[in-house]
N, C-alpha and C positions, 0 to 999 in steps of 0.2 A: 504494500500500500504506500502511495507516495502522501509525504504530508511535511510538504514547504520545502524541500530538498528533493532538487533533481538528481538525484545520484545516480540510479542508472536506467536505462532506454528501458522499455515493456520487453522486449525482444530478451531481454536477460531473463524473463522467466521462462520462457520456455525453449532457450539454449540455441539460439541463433548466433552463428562467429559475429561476435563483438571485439571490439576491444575495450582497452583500460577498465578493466574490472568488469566489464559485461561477459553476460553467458557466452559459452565454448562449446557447448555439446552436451546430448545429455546419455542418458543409459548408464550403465555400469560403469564405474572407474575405477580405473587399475587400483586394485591394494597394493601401496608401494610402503616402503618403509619407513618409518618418521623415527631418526633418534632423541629419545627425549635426557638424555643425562644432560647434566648442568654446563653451561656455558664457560671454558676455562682457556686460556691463552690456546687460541692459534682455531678457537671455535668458530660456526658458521652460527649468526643466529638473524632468524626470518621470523617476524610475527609472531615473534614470542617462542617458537620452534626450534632446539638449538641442538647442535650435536658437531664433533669435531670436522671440518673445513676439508672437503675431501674425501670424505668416509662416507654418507650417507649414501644407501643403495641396495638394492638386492640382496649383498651378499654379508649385512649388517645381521648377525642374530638378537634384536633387540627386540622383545616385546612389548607393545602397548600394554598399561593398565587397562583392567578390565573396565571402570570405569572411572567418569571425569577424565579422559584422558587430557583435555588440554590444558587442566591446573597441578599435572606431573611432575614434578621439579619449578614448583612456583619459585619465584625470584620477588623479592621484597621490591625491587626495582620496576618492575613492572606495576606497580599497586596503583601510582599516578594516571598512567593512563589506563587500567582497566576501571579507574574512578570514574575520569573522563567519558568513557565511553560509555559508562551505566547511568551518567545524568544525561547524556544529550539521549540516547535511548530511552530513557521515562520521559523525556519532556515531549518526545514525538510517540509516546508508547499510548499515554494516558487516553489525549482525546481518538486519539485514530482505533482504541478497542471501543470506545462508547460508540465510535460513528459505525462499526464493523457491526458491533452486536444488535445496532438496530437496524442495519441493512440486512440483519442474519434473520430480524422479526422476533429477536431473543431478549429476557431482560439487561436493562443496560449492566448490570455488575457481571453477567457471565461473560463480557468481552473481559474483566478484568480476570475472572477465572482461567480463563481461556489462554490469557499471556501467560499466566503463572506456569501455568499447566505445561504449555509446547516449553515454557524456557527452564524449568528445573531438569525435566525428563532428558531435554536434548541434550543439557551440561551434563547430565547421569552419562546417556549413551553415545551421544554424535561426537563425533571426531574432529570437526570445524568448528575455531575457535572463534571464531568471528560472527557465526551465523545465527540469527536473529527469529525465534521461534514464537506464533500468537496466531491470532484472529485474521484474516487474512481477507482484502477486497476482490480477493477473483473467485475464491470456492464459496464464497457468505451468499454475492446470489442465488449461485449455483445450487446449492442446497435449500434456500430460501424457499425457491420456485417450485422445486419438486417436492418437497414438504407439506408446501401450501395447497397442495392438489388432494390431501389425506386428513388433509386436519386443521382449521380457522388458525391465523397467522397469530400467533402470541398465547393462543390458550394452552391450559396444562399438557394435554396431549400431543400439542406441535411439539413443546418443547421437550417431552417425551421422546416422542420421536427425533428431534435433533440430537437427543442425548443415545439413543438407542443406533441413530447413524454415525455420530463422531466415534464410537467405539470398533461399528465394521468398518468405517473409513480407514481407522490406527492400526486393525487387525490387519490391512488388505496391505497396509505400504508397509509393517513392520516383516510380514512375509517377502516381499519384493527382495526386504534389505538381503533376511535371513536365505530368500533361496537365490538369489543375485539374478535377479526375474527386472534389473533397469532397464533394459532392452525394451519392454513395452513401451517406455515413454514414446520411441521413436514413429510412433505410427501418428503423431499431431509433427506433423512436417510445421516449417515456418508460417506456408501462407495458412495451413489451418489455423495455427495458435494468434496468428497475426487476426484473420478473420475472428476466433472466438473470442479475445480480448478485446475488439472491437467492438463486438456483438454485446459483450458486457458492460461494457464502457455505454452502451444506450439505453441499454436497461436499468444501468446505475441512474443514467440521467433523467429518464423517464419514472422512476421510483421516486427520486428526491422534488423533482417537480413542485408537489401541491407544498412541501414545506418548507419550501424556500418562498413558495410565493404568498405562504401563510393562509392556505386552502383548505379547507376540510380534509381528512386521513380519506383515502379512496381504498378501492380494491377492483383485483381485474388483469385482463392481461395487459401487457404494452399498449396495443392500439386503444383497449378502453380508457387506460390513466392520462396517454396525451390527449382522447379526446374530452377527458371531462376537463383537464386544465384550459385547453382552446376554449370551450363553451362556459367557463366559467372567470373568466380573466378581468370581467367588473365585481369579483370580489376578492380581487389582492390585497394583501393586507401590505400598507405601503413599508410599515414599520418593519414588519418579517421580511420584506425584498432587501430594503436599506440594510439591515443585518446580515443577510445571506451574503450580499454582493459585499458590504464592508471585510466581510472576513476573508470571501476570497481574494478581495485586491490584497488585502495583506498578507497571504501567502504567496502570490506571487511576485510581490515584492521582496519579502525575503529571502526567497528564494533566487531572486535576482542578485540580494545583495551580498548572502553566502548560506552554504547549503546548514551550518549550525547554527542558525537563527529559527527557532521554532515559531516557525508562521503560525500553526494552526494553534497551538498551546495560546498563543499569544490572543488570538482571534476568540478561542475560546472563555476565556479569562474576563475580556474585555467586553465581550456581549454581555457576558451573565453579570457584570456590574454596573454595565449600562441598562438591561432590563431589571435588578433592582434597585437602581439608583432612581429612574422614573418612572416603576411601577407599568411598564409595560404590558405586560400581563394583562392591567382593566383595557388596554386597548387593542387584545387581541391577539397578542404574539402567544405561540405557542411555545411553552417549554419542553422539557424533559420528563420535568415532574419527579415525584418522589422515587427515591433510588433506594429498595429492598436493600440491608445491609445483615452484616453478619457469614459465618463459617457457614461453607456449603452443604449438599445435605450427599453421603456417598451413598452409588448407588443408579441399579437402573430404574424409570417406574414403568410402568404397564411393557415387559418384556415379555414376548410370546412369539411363535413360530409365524402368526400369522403378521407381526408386527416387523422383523424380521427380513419376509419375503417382499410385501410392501415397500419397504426402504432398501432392501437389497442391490435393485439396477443402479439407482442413484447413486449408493454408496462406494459402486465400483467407479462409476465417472468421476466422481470425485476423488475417487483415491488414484486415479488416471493425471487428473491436473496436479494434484499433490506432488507425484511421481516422476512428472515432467519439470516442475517449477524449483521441487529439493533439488534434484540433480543440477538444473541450470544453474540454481544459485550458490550450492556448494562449492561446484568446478570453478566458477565466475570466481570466488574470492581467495580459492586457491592458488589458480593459476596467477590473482593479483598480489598477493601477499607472497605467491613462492614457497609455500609450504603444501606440504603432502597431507590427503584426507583417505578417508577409508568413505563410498559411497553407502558401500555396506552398515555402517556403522550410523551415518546421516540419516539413514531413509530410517532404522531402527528408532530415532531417538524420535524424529517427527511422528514417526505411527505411534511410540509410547504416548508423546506429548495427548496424541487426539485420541488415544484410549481413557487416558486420565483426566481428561480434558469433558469426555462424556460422561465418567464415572460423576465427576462434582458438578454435573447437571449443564455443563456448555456445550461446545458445537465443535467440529474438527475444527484442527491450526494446519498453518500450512507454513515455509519458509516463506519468509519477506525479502527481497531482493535490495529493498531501500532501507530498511531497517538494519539490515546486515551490512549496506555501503555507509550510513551511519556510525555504527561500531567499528567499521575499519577506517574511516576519515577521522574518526576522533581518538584512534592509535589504539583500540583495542587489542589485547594480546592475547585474553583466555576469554572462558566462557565466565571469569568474575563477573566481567561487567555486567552481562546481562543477568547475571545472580542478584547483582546488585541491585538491579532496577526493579526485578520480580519481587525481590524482599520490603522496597519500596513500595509497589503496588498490594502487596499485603498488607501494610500498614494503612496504604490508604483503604479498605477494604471496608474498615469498622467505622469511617467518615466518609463512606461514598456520598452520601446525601447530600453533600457540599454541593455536587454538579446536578441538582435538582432544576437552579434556575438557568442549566446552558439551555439556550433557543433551538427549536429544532432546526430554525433555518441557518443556524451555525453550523450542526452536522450534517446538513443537505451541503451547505458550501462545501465543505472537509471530503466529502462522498465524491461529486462534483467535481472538485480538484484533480479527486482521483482518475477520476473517469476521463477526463481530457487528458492524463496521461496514459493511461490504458490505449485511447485511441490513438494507433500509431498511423496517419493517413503517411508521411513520408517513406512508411515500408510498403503500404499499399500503394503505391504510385511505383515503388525502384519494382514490387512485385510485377505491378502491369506492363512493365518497359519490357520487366524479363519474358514474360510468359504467357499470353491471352488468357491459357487455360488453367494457368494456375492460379492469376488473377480471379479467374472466375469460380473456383473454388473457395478462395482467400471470401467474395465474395457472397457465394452460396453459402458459405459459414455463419456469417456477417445475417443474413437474412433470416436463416433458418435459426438461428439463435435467438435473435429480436422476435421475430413473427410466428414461430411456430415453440418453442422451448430450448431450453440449453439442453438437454442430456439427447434431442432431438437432432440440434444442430449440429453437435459432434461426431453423432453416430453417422447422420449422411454424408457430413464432411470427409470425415476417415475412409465410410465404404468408396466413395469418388477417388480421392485417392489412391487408395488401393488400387480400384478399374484403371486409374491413368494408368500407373506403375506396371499392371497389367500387359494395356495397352500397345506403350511403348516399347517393354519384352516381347509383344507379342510380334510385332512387325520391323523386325532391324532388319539395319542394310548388310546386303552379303557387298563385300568390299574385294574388290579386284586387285590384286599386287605386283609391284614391280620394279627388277634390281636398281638400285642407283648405280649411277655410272660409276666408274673403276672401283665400285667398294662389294661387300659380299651381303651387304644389306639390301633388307627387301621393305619397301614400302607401298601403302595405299599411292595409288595415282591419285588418285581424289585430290591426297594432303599433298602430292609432288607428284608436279605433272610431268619431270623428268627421271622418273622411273621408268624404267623399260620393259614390258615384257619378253620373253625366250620364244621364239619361234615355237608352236604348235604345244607350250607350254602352258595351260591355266594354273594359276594359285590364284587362290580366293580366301578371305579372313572373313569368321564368320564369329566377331568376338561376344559371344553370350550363350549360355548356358541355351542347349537343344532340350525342349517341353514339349508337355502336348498342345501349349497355345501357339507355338511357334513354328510346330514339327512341317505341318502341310507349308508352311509361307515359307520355309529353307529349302526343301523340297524343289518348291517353286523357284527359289533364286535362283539355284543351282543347274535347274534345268536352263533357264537363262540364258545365262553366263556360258551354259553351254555351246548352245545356238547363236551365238552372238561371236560375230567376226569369224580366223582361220580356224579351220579342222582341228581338234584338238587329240594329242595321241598322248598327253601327262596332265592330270586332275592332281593338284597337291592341297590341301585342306588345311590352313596355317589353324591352329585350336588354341592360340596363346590365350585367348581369354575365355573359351570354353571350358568352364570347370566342371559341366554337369551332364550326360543327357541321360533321362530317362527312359522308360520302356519305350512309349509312346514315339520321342524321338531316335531308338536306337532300326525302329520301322524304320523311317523316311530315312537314316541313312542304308537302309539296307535299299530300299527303292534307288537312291544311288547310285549303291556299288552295282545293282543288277543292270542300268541303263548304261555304266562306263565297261563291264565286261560288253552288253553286247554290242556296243560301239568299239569297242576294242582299245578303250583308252584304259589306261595303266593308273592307277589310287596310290596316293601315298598320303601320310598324317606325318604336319609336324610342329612342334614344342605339345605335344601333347602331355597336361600335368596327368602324376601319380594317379589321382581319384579318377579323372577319364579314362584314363589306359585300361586302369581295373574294373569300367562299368564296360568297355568294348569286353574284354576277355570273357566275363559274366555273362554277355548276350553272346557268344562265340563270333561276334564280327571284327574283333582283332586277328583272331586265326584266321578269317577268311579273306581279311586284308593282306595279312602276312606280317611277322615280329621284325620282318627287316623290312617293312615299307614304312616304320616308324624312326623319324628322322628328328635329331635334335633343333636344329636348326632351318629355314627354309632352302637357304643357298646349299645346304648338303643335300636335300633329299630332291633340288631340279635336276644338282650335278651329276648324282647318283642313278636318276630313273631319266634323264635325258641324254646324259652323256656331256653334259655341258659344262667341261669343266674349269675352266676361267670364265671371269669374270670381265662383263663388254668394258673396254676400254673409254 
């Protein structure tokens, strides 16, 4: 959730190549080894990370603590800045879990739950010292919506149910960690996640609407909530706009003028002393209201099979974006700080957070990508800081009521904030340059999220996907080759139009794995290629990038080899990897090829089956 500090693009949640501290990738990350003994002459020390200058590496036998790893060999010297980084982290902590938990439809103290929750468990189990665990503005609607399809938004059994999903959401990602199951994340390519953040970012906007404009509480989908604010826009309350819009210019002025200036905190504060310093309230501004305080209650309530399977599909989509946004934001601070994480260990501490997080009646947590560039802008080393901040927000826990008189059009602005940075129109734009159709995915994400549901939009987004991915394996170009002059290399003509072919010699690169979606369209090429130009008496088959064929495709090469026998032209393979050779041998079409028609190189097996044994001058 962004709140007054840009620190970094949307695209870092769900692991698009960035740079300076943006996402890099997601899925499983290498367990590599982290030395944790004390920093002593001639030591290397990264982010609080230290181990002797040179030595770090594979063949280090150093174990991780089982838990807390990243307060392992605390250093007194570090205390300054994980101080640092645990005040700017509660001052951007505080308002952004009230603005979350009421975008979640939950009561406002379980956002405070909720930080506690992701940030003690993570410092228990996660391996990323820097990384910022709570209530999160991309899985809050996401949940919000599909929830509210089973049970009135706020009553005891929503929240019930919120509490009965944050538990499978913890169980689904703490497995990911345990069976090293990251690889999922990869199936939300950029323009999906670009499109569903997008898609979110309208739905945020469309939700905070009536309370920004100081409108009666609505309910409904999208198109219902923008259409009662349209047909209702002669009863704005002028004072709730004034607030709403005062708070966002000053988060984005702070945000102008450095990213540790707590725009919202500030914004926050200053409403609620402005509505009661003039009693704002007799004229209409809506509050917050009184904030339930007190130790949470543990515990599931109305847990049953049928409750369960209900929240079950949700619970996987959400533990989907979870899964994709932990990874991005892990590797993101990793790779910026130069220190080694264990994936495995991350995704564990998040799914604990959102196990525990349901147990004391809250909603899943998810990593924060600005929350966590906060912690490392203001020199965080260990997971102190954000200890420090969660111990803070338990103190405030027994005086939440304080934030009775924040305006709701203060956490509409806060929400709002967010939402405009969620919308990333600059990656929709570089997307359309790149690709109509992936555009149009990016898209149909975009749409099918706003208009018809999130768990909706994701699912056709991905199947689309898929089919492209499909698609484009299904019909590649069979590619013609040919020698460079005086050398023994063989290239696509295509890429170098001074490749030459060998008189009555074909070689053709056919680089992608032979399928049953592909089997008949190679078939096809090959025939081609055949036909095409002089008489051909040498068929050589380059498989540098064929790593695979199946049954399905091991037919059509046999259709093939039975059209070059009775034309009388002569088969040969060559770089063919390990895993090919051994799926030929299995269908017996390597013996019928012959073990010496398999050729390491392409210029050996022209020279060898044409007789061509230099190379054109």
């Amino acid at each position: 959730m962004q709140l007054g500090e840009d620190l970094l693009a949307r695209r870092a949640r769900f692991g698009e190549r960035a740079v300076d501290g943006e996402a890099v990738g997601v899925g499983v990350i290498t367990h590599r080894h982290r030395d944790y003994s004390h920093g002593t002459d001639g030591t290397a020390d990264v982010a609080g990370i230290t181990g002797p200058a040179g030595t770090v590496g594979e063949d280090v036998a150093v174990r991780p603590p089982a838990v807390f790893t990243s307060l392992h060999g605390y250093r007194q010297a570090w205390a300054g800045a994980d101080l640092a980084a645990g005040l700017t982290l509660l001052v951007i902590a505080v308002p952004e879990q009230l603005a979350t938990s009421r975008l979640a439809g939950m009561p406002p103290i379980t956002g405070f739950y909720a930080f506690v929750a992701g940030t003690v468990v993570f410092a228990l189990l996660g391996s990323n010292p820097q990384m910022s665990v709570g209530a999160d503005s991309t899985i809050a609607p996401l949940f919000a919506a599909g929830v509210a399809t089973l049970a009135a938004t706020g009553s005891p059994h929503y929240v019930a149910l919120v509490g009965i999903l944050a538990v499978m959401v913890g169980i689904a990602v703490l497995l990911v960690g345990l069976l090293r199951l990251g690889w999922i994340a990869e199936f939300l390519s950029v323009p999906i996640s670009t499109g569903f953040l997008s898609g979110v970012a309208v739905i945020i906007v469309a939700h905070q609407l009536p309370d920004l404009l100081g409108l009666p509480p609505t309910s409904g989908d999208n198109q219902q909530r923008v259409s009662y604010v349209a047909h209702h826009l002669n009863e704005v309350n002028g004072w709730s706009l004034l607030i709403g819009l005062g708070v966002l210019a000053t988060m984005i002025v702070c945000a102008r003028i450095g990213h540790r200036i707590p725009g919202a905190l500030i914004g926050l504060v200053a409403s609620s002393g402005l509505v009661a310093a003039l009693d704002l309230q007799s004229r209409g501004v809506a509050v917050l209201g009184t904030v339930h305080t007190g130790a949470p209650h543990l515990g599931l309530t109305g847990l049953s099979w049928s409750a369960i399977a209900s929240v079950g599909p949700l619970a996987g989509v959400v533990a989907l974006v979870v899964v994709t946004q932990t990874a991005a934001t892990t590797r993101a601070f990793a790779d910026r700080g130069e220190y080694e994480i264990d994936a495995g260990r991350d995704f564990a501490g998040v799914g604990g957070g959102s196990v525990l997080a349901g147990l004391v009646g809250a909603f899943p947590v998810n990593a924060s990508p600005p929350r966590s560039g906060a912690v490392a802008t203001a020199g965080g080393r260990t997971q102190a800081g954000p200890l420090g901040a969660a111990a803070a927000v338990v103190l405030l826990i027994p005086v939440a009521n304080i934030f009775r008189d924040v305006p709701l059009a203060t956490l509409a602005a806060i929400l709002i904030y967010v939402a405009y940075h969620l919308f990333n129109w600059r990656d929709l734009v570089a997307i359309f340059r790149f690709s109509a159709f992936e555009f149009a995915l990016a898209a149909a994400t975009l749409l099918a999220v706003v208009l018809v549901g999130i768990q909706q939009g994701i699912a056709v987004a991905v199947v689309l996907a898929i089919l492209d991915r499909i698609r484009v394996s299904a019909r590649p170009k069979l590619h013609v080759m040919g020698r460079i002059p005086g050398t023994t290399s063989w290239q696509r003509q295509s890429l170098d139009p001074s490749a030459q072919t060998v008189p009555g010699v074909l070689v053709t690169l056919f680089a992608t794995p032979i399928w049953y979606a592909n089997a008949v369209h190679f078939r096809a090429e090959v025939s081609g290629a055949l036909r095409e130009g002089a008489p051909v008496r040498v068929f050589v088959l380059d498989t540098v990038g064929q790593s695979d064929i199946d049954f399905t495709g091991t037919r059509a090469l046999e259709r093939v080899l039975d059209r070059c026998e009775r034309d009388g032209i002569a088969f040969g393979v060559a770089r063919a990897g390990v895993h090919l050779h051994e799926s030929l041998r299995r269908s017996g079409l390597a013996a019928r090829i012959g073990e010496n028609r398999f050729f390491p190189t392409v210029d050996e097996a022209v020279r060898a089956m044409a007789g061509d044994g230099s190379p054109p001058s």
